[in-house]
C-alpha positions, 0 to 999 in steps of 0.5 A, spaced: 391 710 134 389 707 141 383 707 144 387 710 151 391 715 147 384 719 144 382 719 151 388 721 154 386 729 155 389 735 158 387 738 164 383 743 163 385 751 164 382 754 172 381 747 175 384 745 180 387 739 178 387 731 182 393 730 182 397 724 178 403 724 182 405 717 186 405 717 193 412 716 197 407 711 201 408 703 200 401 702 197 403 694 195 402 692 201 395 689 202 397 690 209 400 697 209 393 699 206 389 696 211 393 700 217 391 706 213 384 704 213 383 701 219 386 708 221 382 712 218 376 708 221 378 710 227 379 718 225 385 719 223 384 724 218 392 724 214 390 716 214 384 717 209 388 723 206 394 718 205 389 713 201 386 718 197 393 720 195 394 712 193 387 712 190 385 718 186 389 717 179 385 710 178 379 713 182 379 719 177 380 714 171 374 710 172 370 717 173 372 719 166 370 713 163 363 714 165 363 721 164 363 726 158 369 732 161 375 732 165 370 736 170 365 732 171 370 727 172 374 730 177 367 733 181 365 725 180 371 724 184 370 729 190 364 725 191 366 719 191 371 720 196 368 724 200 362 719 200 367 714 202 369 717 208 362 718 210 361 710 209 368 708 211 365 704 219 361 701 214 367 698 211 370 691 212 377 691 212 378 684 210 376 687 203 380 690 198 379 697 200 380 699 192 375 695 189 369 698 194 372 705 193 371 704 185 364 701 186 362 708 190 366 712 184 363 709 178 356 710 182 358 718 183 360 718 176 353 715 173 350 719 178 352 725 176 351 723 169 344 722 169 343 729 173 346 732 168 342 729 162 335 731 166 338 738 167 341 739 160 335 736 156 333 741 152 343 742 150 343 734 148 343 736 140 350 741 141 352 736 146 352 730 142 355 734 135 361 736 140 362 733 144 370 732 149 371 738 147 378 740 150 382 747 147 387 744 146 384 738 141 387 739 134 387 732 132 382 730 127 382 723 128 383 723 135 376 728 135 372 723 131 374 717 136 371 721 141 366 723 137 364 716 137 365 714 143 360 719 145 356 716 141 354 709 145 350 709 152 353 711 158 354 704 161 357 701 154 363 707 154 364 707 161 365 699 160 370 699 153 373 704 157 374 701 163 376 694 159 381 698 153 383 703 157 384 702 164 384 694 164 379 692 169 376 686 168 370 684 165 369 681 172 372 688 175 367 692 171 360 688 172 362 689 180 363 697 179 357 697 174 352 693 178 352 689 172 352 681 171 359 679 168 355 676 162 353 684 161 361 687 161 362 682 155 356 683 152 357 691 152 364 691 151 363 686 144 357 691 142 362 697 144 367 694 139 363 693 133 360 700 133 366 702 133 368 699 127 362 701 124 363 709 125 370 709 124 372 704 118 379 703 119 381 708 124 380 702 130 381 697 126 385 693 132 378 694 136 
């Protein structure tokens, strides 16, 4: 079982969902990037529409690496991007425009996460015996998994997710995390040997 299978979840019924789909617009272009960017900066609306479209699928991967459900992810989400196009004139289009956007995501996404574990103090015992919950999540292994990864601080799971699972590197990750790159690896390192100790051999590739 791979770490990106057990947290591969459904979209959760009644939600509106953000959409997975790939754009039809050349988003391997630096270039045609920057055009959007510059573009939204001076006010066009379908410009900063288009790099939602180009960014939300990763926007909500980070968001789901930090937080416990598909709608705090997608809440998360709705956040940062509506954070950025607030801060986009503060933006330097000589940046990778990708990069700034995940920094605000993992900061909403953090954010979110600690509102929610003042507000919901006195519900934390429930919600760490179940947590990831999803009506369809049949699978015991996959469920023990999760379970785990509930089981580490929110700044570990977000790293071994974003590192095992979506490919960020450490140095990617200390950035959107605010954290030194000798941190991510420390992180990661103690996320793994948790891992194993909880799981014995079901993660015996981590």
């Amino acid at each position: 079982m791979t770490l990106a299978y057990a947290l591969a979840a459904p979209v959760a019924p009644g939600r509106p969902a953000v959409s997975h789909a790939p754009t039809d617009l050349p988003t391997g272009a630096a270039g045609s990037e920057r055009v959007l960017v510059v573009a939204a900066q001076r006010g066009d609306a379908a410009a900063f529409a288009a790099l939602v479209r180009i960014h939300e699928r990763r926007a909500y991967a980070v968001a789901r690496a930090i937080v416990t459900s598909h709608e705090d992810a997608e809440d998360a989400v709705q956040d940062a991007f509506l954070h950025a196009y607030r801060a986009l004139d503060r933006f330097r289009t000589d940046q990778p425009f990708g990069a700034w956007l995940h920094r605000i995501v993992a900061n909403a996404a953090l954010d979110l996460t600690r509102r929610r574990k003042v507000r919901d103090a006195d519900e934390l015992p429930e919600a760490v015996a179940s947590p990831f919950r999803d009506p369809a999540e049949a699978d015991d292994l996959r469920a023990r998994l999760r379970g785990a990864l509930a089981q580490l601080g929110d700044r570990q799971r977000a790293v071994i997710v974003l590192h095992d699972v979506e490919g960020f590197k450490h140095a990617e990750i200390g950035r959107m995390l605010g954290i030194p790159e000798g941190t991510a690896r420390s992180d990661l390192h103690h996320a793994r040997a948790f891992l194993r100790r909880v799981l014995g051999n079901v993660r015996s590739d981590l």
